[in-house]
Backbone bond lengths (Angstrom), bond angles and torsions (degrees), N, CA, C in turn:
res aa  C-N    CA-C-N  psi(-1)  N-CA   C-N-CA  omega(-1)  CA-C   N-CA-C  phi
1 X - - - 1.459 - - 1.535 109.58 -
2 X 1.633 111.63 115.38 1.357 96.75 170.95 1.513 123.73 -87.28
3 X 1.435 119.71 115.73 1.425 116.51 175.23 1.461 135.91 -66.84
4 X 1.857 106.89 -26.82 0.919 100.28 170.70 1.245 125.38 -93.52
5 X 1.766 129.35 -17.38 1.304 114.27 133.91 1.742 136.60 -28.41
6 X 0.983 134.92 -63.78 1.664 151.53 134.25 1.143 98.96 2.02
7 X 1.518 131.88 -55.74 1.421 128.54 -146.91 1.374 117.87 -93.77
8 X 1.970 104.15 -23.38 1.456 126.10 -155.52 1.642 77.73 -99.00
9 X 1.690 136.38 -32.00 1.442 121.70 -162.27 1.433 105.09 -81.83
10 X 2.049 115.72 -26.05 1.035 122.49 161.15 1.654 130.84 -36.05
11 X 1.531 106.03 -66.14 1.633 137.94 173.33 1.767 86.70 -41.74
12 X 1.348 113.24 -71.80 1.130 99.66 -162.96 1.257 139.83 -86.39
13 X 1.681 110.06 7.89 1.768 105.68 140.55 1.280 136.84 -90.24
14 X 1.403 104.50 29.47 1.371 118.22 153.47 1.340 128.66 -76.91
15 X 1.150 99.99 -19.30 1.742 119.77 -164.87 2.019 88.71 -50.52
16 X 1.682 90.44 -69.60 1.427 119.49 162.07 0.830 153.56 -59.05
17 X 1.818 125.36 18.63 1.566 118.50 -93.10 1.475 93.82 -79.49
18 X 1.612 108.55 136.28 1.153 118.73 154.18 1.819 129.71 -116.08
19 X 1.035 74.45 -4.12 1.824 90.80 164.06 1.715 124.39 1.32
20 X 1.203 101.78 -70.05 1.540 139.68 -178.40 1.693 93.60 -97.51
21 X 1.827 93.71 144.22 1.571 98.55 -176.24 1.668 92.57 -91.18
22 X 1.337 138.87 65.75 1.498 147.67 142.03 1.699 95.56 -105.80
23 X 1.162 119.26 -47.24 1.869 106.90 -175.85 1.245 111.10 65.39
24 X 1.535 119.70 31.28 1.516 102.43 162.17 1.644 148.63 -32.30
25 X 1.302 86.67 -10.63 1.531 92.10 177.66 2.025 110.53 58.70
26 X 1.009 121.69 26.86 1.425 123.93 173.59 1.756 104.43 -79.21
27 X 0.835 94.25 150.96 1.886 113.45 169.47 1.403 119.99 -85.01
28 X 1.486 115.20 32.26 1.290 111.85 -176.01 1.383 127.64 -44.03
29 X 1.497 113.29 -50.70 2.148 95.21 149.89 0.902 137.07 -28.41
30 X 1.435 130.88 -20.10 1.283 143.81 146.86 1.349 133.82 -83.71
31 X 0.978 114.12 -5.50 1.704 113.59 161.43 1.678 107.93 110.53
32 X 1.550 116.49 14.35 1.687 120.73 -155.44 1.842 80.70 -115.78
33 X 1.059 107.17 127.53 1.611 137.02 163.02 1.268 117.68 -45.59
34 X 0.904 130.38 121.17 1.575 132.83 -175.31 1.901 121.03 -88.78
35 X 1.190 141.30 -151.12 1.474 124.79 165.57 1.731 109.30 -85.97
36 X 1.344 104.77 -12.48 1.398 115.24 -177.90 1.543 101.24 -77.04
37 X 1.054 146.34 -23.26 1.398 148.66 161.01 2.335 96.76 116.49
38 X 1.023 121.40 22.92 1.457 115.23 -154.94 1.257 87.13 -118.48
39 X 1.542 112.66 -176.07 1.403 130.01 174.85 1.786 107.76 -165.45
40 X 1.231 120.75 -165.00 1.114 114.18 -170.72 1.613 112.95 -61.51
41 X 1.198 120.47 25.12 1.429 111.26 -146.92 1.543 85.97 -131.13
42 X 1.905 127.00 129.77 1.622 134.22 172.58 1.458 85.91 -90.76
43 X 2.221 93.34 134.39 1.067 104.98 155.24 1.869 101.30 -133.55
44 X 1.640 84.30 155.06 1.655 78.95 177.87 1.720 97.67 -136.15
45 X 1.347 118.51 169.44 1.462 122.20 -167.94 1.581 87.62 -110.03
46 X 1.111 138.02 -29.10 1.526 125.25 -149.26 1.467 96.24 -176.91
47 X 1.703 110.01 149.30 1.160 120.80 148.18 1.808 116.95 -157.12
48 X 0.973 88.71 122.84 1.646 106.62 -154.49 1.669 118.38 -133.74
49 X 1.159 126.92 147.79 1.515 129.10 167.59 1.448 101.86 -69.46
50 X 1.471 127.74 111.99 1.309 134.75 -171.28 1.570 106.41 -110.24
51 X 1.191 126.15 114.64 1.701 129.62 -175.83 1.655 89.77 -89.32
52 X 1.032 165.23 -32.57 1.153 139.55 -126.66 1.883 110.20 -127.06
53 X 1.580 105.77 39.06 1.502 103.63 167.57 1.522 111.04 -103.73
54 X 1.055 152.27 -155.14 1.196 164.89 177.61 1.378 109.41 -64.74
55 X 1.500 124.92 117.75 1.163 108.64 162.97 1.239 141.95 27.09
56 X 1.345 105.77 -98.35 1.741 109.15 -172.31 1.710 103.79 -87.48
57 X 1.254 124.00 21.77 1.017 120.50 158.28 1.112 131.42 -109.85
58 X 1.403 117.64 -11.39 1.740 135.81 158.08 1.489 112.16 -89.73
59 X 1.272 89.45 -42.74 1.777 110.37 -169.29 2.002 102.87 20.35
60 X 1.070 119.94 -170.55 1.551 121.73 -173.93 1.596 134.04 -28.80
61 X 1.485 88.62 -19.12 1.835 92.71 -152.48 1.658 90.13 -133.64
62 X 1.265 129.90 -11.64 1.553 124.06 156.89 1.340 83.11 89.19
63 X 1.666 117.72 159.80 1.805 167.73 -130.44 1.532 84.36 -133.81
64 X 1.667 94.69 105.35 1.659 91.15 151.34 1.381 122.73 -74.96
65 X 1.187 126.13 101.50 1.535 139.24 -158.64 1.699 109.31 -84.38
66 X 1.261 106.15 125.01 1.998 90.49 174.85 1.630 96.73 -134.09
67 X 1.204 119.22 101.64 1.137 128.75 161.74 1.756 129.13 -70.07
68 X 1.897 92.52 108.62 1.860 91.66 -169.48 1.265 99.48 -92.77
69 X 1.416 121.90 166.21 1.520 134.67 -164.02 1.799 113.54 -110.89
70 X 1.194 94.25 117.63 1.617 89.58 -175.89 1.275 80.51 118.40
71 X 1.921 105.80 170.64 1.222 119.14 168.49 1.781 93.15 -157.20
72 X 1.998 79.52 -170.17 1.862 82.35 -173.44 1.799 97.63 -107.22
73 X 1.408 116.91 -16.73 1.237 123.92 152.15 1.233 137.06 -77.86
74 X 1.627 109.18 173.04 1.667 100.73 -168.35 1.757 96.34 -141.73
75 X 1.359 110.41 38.68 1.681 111.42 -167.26 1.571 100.61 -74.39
76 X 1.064 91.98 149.12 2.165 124.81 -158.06 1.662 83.94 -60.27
77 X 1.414 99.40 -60.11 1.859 118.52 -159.86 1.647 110.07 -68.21
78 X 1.560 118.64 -4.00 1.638 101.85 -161.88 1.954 104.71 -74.70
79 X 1.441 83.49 131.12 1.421 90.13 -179.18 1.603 120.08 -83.44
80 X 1.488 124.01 16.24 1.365 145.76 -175.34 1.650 99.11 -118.35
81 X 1.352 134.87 15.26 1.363 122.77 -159.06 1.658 116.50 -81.94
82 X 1.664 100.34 -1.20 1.400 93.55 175.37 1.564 115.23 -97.34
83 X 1.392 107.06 19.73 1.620 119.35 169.05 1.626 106.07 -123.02
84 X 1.602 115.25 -53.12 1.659 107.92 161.65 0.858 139.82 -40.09
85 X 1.486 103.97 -61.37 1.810 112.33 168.86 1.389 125.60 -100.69
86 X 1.386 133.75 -17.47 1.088 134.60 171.64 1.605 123.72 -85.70
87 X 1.807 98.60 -10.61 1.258 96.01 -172.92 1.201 138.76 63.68
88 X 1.213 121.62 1.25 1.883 119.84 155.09 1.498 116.53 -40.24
89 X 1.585 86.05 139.60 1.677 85.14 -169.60 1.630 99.90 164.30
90 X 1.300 118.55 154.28 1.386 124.04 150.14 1.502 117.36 -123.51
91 X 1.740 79.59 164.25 1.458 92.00 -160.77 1.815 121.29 -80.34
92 X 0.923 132.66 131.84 1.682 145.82 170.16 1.488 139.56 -123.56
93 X 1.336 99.30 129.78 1.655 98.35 179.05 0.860 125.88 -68.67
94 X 1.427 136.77 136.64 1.545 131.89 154.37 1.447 123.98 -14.06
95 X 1.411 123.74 -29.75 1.545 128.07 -178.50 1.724 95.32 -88.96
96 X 1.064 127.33 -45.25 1.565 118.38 160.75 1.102 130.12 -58.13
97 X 1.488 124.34 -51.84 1.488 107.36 159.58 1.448 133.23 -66.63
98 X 0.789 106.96 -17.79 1.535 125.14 167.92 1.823 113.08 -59.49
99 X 1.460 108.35 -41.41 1.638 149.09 170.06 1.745 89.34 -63.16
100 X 1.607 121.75 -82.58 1.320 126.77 -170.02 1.497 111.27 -44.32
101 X 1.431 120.52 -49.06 1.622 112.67 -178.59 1.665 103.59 -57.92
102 X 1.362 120.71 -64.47 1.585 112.01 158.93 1.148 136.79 22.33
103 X 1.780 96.10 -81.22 1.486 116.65 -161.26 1.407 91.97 -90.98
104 X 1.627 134.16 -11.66 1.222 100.21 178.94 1.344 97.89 -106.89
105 X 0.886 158.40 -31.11 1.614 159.81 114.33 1.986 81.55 25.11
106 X 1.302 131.36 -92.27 1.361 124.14 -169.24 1.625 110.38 -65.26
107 X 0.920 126.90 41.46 1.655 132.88 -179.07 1.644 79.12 -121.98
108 X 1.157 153.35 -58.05 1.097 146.51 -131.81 1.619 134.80 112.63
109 X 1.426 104.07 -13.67 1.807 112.26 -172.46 0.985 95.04 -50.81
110 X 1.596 109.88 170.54 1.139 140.93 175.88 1.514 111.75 -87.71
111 X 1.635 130.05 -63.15 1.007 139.91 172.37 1.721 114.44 -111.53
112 X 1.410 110.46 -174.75 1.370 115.30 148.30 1.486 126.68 -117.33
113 X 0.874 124.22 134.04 1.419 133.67 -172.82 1.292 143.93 -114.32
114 X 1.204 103.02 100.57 1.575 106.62 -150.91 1.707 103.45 -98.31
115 X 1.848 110.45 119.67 1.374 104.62 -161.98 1.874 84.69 -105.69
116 X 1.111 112.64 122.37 1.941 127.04 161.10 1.002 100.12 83.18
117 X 1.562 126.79 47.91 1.384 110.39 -172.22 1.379 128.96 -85.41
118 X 1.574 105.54 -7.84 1.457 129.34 -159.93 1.960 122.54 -42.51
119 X 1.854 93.02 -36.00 1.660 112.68 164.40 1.226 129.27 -39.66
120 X 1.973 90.46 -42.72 1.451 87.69 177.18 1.524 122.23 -137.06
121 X 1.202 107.82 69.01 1.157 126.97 -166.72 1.396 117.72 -57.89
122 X 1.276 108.43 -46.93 1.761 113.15 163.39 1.431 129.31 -35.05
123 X 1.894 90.61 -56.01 1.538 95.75 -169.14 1.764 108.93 -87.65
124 X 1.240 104.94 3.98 1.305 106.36 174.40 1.563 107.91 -88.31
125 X 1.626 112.47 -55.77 1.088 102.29 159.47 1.614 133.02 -37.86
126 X 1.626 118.51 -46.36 1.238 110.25 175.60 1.291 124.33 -50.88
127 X 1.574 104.04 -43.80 1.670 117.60 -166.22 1.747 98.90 -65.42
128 X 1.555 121.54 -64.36 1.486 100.47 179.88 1.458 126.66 -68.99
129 X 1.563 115.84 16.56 1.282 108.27 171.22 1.451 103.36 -91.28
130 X 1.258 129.03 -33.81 1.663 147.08 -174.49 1.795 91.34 -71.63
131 X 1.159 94.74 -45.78 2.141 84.47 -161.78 1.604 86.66 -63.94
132 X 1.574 126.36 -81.50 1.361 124.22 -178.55 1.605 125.00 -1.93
133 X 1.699 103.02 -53.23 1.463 104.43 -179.40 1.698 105.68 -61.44
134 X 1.679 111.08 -29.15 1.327 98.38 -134.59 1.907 83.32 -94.79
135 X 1.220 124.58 -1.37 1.145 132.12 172.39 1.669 106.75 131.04
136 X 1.038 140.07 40.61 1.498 128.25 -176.75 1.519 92.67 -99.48
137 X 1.582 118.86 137.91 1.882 117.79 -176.59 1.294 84.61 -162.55
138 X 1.158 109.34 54.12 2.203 101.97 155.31 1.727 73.80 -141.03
139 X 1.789 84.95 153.49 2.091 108.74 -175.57 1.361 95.58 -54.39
140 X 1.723 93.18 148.60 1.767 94.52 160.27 1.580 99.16 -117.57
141 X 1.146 114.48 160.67 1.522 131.41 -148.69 1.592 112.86 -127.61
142 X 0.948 142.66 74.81 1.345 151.24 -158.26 2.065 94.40 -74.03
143 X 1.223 105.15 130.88 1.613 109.77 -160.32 1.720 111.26 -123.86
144 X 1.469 125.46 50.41 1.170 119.76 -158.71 1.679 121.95 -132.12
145 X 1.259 88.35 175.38 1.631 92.24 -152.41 1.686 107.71 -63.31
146 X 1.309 114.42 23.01 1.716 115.49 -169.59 1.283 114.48 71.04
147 X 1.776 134.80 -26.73 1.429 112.90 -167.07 1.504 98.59 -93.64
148 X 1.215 100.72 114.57 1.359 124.63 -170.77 1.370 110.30 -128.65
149 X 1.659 119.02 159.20 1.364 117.24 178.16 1.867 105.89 -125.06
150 X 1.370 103.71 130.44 1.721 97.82 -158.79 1.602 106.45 -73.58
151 X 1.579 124.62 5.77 0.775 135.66 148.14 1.561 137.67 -49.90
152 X 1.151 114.28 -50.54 1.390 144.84 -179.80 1.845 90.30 -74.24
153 X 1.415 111.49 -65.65 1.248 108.77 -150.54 1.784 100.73 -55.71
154 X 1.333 106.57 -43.47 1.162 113.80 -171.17 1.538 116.77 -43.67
155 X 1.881 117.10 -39.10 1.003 138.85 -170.82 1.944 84.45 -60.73
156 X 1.178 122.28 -26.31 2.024 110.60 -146.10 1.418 86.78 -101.06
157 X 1.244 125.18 10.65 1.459 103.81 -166.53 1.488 98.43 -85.35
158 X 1.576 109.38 165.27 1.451 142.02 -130.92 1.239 114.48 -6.87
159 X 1.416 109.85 75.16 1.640 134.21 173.13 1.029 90.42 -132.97
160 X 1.610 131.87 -43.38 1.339 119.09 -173.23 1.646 101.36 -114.24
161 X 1.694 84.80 -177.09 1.653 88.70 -150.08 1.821 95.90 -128.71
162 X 1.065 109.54 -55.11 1.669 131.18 -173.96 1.680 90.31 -132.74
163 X 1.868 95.04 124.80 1.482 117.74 -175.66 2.043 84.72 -120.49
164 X 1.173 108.50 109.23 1.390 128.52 170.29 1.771 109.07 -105.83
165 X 1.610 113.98 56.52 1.413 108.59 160.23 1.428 126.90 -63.42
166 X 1.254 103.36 -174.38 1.497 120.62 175.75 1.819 102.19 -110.68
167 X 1.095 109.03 136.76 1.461 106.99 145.40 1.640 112.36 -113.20
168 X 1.084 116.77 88.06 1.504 129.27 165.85 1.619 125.30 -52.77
169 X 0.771 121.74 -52.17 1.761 132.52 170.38 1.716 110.57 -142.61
170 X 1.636 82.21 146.16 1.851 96.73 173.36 1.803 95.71 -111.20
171 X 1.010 107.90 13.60 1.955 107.98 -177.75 1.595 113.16 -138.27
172 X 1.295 100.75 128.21 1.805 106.23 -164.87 1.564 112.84 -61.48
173 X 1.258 95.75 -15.65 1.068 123.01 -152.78 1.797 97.90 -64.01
174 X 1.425 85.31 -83.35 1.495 96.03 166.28 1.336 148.48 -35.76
175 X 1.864 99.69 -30.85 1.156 123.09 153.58 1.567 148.71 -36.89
176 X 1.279 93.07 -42.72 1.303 132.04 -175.31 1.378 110.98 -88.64
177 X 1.232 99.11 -46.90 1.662 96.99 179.35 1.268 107.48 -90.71
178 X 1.460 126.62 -15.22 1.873 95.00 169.88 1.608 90.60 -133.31
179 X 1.096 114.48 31.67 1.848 104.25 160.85 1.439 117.45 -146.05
180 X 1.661 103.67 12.72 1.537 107.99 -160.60 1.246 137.58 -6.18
181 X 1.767 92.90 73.02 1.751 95.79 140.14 1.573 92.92 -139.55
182 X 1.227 120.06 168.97 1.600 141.16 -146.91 2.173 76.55 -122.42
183 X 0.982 157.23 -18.45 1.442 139.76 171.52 1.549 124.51 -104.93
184 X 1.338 93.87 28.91 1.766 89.76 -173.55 1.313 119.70 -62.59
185 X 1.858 112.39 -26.50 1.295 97.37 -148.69 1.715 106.03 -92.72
186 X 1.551 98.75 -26.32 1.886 93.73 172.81 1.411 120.82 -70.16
187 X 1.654 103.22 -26.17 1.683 113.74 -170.40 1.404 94.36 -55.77
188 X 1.350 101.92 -58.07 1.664 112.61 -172.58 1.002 113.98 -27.79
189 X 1.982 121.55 -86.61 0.871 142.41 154.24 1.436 120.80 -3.85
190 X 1.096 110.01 -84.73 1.986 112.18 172.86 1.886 130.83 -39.71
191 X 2.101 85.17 -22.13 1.700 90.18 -169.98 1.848 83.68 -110.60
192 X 1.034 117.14 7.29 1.790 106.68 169.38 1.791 105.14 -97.08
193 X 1.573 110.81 -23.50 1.593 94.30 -179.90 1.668 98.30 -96.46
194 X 1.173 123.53 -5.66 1.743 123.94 -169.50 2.321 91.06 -79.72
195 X 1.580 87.89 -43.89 1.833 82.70 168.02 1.315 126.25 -78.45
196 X 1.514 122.42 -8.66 1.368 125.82 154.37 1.380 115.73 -53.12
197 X 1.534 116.72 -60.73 0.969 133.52 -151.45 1.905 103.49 -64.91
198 X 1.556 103.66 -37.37 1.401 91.51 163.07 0.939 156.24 -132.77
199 X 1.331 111.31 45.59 1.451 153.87 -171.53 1.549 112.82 -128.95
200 X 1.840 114.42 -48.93 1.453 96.35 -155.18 1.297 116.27 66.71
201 X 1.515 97.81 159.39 1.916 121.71 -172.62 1.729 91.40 -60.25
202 X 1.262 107.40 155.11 1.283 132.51 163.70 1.493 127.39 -54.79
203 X 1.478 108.81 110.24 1.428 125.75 -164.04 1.838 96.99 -113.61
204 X 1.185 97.02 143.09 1.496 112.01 170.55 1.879 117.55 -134.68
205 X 1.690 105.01 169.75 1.204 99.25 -174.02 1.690 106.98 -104.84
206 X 1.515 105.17 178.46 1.118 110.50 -148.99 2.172 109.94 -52.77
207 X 1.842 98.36 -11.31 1.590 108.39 164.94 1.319 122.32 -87.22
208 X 1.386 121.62 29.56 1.543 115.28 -163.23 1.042 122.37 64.09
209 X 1.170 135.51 18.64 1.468 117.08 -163.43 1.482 102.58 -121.81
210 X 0.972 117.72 111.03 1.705 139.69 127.80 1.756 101.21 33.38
211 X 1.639 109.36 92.40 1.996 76.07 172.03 2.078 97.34 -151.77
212 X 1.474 104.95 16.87 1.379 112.21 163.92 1.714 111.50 173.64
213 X 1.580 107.85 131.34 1.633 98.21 172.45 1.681 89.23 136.01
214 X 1.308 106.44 155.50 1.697 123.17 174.29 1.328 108.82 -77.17
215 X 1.123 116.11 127.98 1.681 140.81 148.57 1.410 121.79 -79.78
216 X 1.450 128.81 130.55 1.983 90.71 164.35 1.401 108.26 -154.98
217 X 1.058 124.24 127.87 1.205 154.70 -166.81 1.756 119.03 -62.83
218 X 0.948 124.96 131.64 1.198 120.99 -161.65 1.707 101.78 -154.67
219 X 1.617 117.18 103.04 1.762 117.58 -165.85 1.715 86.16 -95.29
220 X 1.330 124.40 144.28 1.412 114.20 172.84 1.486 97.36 -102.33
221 X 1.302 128.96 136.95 1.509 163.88 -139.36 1.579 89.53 -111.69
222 X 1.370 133.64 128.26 1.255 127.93 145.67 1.197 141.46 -53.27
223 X 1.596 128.72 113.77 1.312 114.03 -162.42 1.700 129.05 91.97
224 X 1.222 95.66 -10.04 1.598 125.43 164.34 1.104 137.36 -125.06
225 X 2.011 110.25 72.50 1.234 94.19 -168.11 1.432 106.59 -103.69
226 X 1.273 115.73 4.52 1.426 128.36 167.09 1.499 125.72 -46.88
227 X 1.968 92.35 -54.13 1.360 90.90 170.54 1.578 128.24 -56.20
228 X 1.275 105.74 -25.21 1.645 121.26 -163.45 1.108 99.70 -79.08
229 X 1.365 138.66 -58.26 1.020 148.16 130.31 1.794 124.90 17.72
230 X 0.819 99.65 -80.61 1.581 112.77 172.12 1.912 106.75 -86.57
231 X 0.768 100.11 -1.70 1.972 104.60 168.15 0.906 104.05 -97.01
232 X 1.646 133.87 -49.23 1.664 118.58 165.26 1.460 115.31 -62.24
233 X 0.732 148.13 -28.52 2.263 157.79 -160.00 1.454 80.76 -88.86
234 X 1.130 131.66 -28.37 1.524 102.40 -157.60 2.142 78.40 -102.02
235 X 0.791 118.58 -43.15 1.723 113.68 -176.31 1.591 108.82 -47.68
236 X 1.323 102.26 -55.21 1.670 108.33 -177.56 1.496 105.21 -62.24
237 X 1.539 106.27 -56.74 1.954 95.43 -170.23 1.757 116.09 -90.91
238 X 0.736 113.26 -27.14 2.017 108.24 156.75 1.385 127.69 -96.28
239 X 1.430 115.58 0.09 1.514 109.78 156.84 2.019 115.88 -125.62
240 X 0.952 84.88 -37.24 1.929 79.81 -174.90 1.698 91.91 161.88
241 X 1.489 99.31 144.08 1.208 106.08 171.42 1.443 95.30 -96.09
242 X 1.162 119.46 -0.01 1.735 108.28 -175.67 2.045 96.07 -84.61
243 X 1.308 126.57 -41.86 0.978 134.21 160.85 2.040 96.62 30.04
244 X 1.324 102.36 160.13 1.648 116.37 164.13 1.354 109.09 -131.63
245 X 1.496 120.73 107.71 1.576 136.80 -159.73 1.841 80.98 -117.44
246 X 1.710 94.64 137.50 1.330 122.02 134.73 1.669 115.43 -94.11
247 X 1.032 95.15 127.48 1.770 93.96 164.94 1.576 91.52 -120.40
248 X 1.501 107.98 134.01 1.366 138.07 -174.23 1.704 109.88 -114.14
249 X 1.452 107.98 114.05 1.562 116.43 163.55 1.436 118.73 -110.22
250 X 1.536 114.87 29.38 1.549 108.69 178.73 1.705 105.44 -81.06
251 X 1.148 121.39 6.30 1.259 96.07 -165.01 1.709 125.79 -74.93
252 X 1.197 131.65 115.94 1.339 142.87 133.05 1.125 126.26 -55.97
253 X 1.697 120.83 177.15 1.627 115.96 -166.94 2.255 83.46 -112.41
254 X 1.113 94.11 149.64 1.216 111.42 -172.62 1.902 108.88 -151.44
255 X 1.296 100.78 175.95 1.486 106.24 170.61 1.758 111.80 42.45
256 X 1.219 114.03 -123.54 1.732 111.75 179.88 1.724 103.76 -102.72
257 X 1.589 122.59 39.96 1.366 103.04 -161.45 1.531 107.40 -101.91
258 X 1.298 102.10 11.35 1.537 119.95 175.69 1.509 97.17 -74.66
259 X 1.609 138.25 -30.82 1.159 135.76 178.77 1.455 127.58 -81.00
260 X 1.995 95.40 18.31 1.490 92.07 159.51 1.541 104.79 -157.09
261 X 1.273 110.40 125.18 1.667 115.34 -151.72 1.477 110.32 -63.77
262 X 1.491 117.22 -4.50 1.474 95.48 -176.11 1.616 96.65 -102.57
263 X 1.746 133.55 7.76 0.806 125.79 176.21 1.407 107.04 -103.62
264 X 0.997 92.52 7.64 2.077 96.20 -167.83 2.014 100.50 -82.99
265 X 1.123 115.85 24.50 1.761 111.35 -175.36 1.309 97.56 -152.58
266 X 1.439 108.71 149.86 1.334 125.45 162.44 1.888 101.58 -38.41
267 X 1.473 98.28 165.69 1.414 106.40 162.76 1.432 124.06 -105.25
268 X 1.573 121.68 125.85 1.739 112.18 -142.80 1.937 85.08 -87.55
269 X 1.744 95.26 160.80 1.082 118.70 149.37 1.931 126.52 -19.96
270 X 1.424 96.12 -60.64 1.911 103.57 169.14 1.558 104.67 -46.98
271 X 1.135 99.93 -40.50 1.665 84.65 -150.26 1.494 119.70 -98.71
272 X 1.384 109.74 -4.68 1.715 136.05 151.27 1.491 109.22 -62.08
273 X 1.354 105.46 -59.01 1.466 104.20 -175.27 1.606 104.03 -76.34
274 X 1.064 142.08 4.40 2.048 140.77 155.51 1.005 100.39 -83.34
275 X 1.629 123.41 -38.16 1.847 120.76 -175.03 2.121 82.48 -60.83
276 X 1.154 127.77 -85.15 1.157 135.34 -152.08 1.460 115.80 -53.14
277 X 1.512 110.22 -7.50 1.323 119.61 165.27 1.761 113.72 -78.32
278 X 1.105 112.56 -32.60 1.417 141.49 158.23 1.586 114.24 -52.70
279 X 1.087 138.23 -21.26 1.064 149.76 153.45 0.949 116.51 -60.02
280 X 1.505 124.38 -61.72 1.195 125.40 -159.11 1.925 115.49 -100.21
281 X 1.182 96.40 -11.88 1.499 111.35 172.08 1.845 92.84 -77.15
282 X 1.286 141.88 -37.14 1.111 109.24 -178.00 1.989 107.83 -118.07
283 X 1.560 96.14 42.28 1.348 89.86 -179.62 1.391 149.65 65.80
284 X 1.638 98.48 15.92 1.167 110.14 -159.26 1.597 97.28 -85.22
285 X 1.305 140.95 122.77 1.797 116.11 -159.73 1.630 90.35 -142.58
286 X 1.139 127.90 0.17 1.425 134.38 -174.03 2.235 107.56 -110.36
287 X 1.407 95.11 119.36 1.599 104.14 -148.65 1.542 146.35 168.30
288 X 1.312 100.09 176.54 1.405 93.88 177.08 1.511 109.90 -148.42
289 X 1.672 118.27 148.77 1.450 101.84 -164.48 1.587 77.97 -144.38
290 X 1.578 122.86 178.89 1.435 134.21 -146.15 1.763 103.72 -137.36
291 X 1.077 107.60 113.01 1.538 111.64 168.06 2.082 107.04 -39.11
292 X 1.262 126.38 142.48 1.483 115.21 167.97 1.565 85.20 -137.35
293 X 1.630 114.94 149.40 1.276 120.36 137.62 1.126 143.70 -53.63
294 X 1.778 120.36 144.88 1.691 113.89 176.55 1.350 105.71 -53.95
């Protein structure tokens, strides 16, 4: 596999950027902003030893976590929106982040973890091709919201190690109205079996720990258990019922989600435990699921 071929076809759909399945067509090699709010320029909000992902992805020694700023979404509910959408963050070179996986690589993590990285796929690619040489050998973990283009992904293959998406909605519908774009749910779909395809289900070492294979994340939405619903059916019967599902009940109302009343409340107890009935109606038994309050 040539990577640095891969990396130079990367660079150069930026020109155009098509990166992200929106294809703004911006000149980000040139310094012009894309719909993601970015330009030629890496920003990240944080990079830190993070204990609090799943199990075998924190496991003892914590997720070297690198949080990039901006996103390729625009969802009402993201509870990170003062790094997604507001863009907080400073700016870094590829020879620094490349530097940052490093230093946390000698902290002890387990992996690296790249949360929204999809913007900048190039320079991410560059940076773990530079850390690799320079000695980085724990998985890196690509951490994103699923709208992906199987194009792009194809470009990341064996750079990454553990693809920890989201499946956010199985209905366009929904999409649109709290993540506006109208194609989430096939994009999704197509870039969750393109990360099957090169990774495979989730393998660990002889400590549990997390070190190649898809994870995928699934927050249940208040008032939508339909969507959830048909987001697990489609995991079990077009990817594997052996699959490794998070099902997520943190959700609170955050960002603008007060501007739609069924997002404006916690998500109750009932309706976690129907998501988890949903589990088991399509076999999904490989996982992780979330304590919620009455």
């Amino acid at each position: 596999m040539n990577f640095e071929q891969n990396i130079e076809k990367l660079y150069a759909m930026m020109s155009k950027c098509e990166l992200c399945p929106k294809r703004c067509g911006a000149n980000r090699n040139k310094g012009q902003k894309g719909l993601c709010r970015t330009s030629d320029k890496i920003l990240i909000a944080s990079a830190n030893v993070h204990t609090g992902e799943e199990p075998p992805i924190s496991a003892e020694r914590g997720s070297g976590t690198i949080f990039f700023s901006n996103c390729t979404l625009n969802c009402v509910f993201c509870q990170n929106y003062p790094i997604s959408q507001l863009g907080n963050g400073r700016e870094i070179s590829v020879e620094e982040l490349a530097d940052t996986m490093l230093g946390l690589q000698d902290k002890g993590v387990h992996n690296i973890n790249f949360v929204t990285p999809t913007h900048y796929s190039a320079d991410v690619a560059k940076a773990v091709y530079l850390a690799k040489k320079k000695g980085l050998d724990i998985p890196v973990l690509s951490n994103t919201s699923g709208y992906e283009r199987v194009e792009t992904l194809k470009l990341l293959e064996g750079l990454v190690d553990i693809y920890l998406p989201d499946i956010k909605y199985s209905d366009n519908e929904l999409a649109f109205k709290y993540s506006g774009v109208k194609d989430y749910a096939e994009v999704n779909q197509a870039a969750l079996k393109e990360m099957k395809r090169q990774v495979g289900n989730l393998g660990f070492d002889a400590d549990g720990v997390a070190k190649r294979g898809l994870l995928i994340r699934h927050m249940v939405l208040p008032e939508n258990l339909e969507n959830t619903r048909n987001a697990l059916k489609f995991i079990a019967e077009e990817l594997s019922r052996e699959t490794y599902v998070s099902l997520m009940s943190q959700y609170h109302p955050a960002n603008k989600s007060g501007e739609f009343k069924e997002l404006s409340r916690n998500l109750t107890k009932q309706e976690y435990d129907k998501a988890l009935e949903y589990l088991h109606e399509f076999g999904l038994e490989n996982g992780w699921t979330q304590e919620i309050e009455e």
